[in-house]
Structures are given as structure tokens and as C-alpha cells.
C-alpha positions as CSV (number, residue, x, y, z in Angstrom):
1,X,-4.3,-4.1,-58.6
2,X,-2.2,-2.1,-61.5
3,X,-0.5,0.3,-58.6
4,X,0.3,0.8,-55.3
5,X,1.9,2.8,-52.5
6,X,2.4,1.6,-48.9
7,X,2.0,3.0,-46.5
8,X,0.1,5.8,-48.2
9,X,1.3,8.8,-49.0
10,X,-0.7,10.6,-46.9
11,X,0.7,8.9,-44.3
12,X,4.1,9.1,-44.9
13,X,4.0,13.3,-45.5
14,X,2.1,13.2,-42.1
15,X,5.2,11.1,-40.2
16,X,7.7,13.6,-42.3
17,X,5.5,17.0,-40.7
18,X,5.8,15.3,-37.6
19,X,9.3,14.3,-37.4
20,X,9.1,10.7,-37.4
21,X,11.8,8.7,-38.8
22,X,11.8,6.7,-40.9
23,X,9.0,8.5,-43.3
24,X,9.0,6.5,-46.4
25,X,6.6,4.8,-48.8
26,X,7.0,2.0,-51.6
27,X,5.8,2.3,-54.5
28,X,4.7,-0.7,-56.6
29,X,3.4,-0.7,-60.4
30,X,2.2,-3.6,-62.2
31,X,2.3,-1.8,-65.7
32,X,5.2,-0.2,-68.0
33,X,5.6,3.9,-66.7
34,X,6.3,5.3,-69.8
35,X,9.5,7.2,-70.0
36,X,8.3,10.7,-70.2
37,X,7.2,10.2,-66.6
38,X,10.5,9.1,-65.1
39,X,12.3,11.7,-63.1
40,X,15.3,9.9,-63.0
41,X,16.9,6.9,-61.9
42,X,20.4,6.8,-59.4
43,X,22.6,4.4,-59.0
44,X,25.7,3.9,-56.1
45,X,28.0,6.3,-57.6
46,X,25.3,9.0,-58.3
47,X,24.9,11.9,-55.8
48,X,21.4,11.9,-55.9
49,X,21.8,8.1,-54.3
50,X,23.7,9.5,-51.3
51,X,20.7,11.9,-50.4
52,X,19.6,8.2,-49.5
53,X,22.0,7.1,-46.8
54,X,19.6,3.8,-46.1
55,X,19.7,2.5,-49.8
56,X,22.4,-0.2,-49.8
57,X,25.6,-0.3,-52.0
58,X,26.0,-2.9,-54.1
């Protein structure tokens, strides 16, 4: 396995539509992502990490 997503995605849209809390997935890759593909990356002190309230400070 090179990738993975658990639960799905599928099934964690669904649980969002829904309302259901928590509606997360994780996300595992096995291989580099090349850089052109990163979004971004946040860190504690970054305001996109506070649109995570779960994600812990270090």
C-alpha cells in the first residue's frame, strides 16, 4: 500500500452532511508528495492551526 485514507473520504463528507462530530479522516502516504502539491503546512502559532481546535499544542 503507497497511500491511504481512513476512514474514507466518502465517509467522512457523509458524517460532515449529516452533522456528526467528529467528521475527520487521516491520511497516510508511503511516498515523497512532491511540493507542488502541498497546500500548506500550520504549525501552533499559525491561524490556520486554530481552525483545528482538537490538534494539540506543543
Amino acid at each position: 500500500m503507497t497511500h491511504g485514507v481512513f476512514p474514507s473520504v466518502v465517509r467522512a463528507f457523509a458524517g460532515k452532511a449529516l452533522g456528526h462530530e467528529p467528521a475527520d479522516a487521516d491520511g497516510f502516504s508511503k511516498s515523497p508528495i512532491p511540493t507542488q502539491r502541498i497546500e500548506s503546512i500550520v504549525s501552533p502559532g499559525n491561524a490556520g492551526y486554530d481552525w483545528f481546535p482538537e490538534l494539540p499544542y506543543i
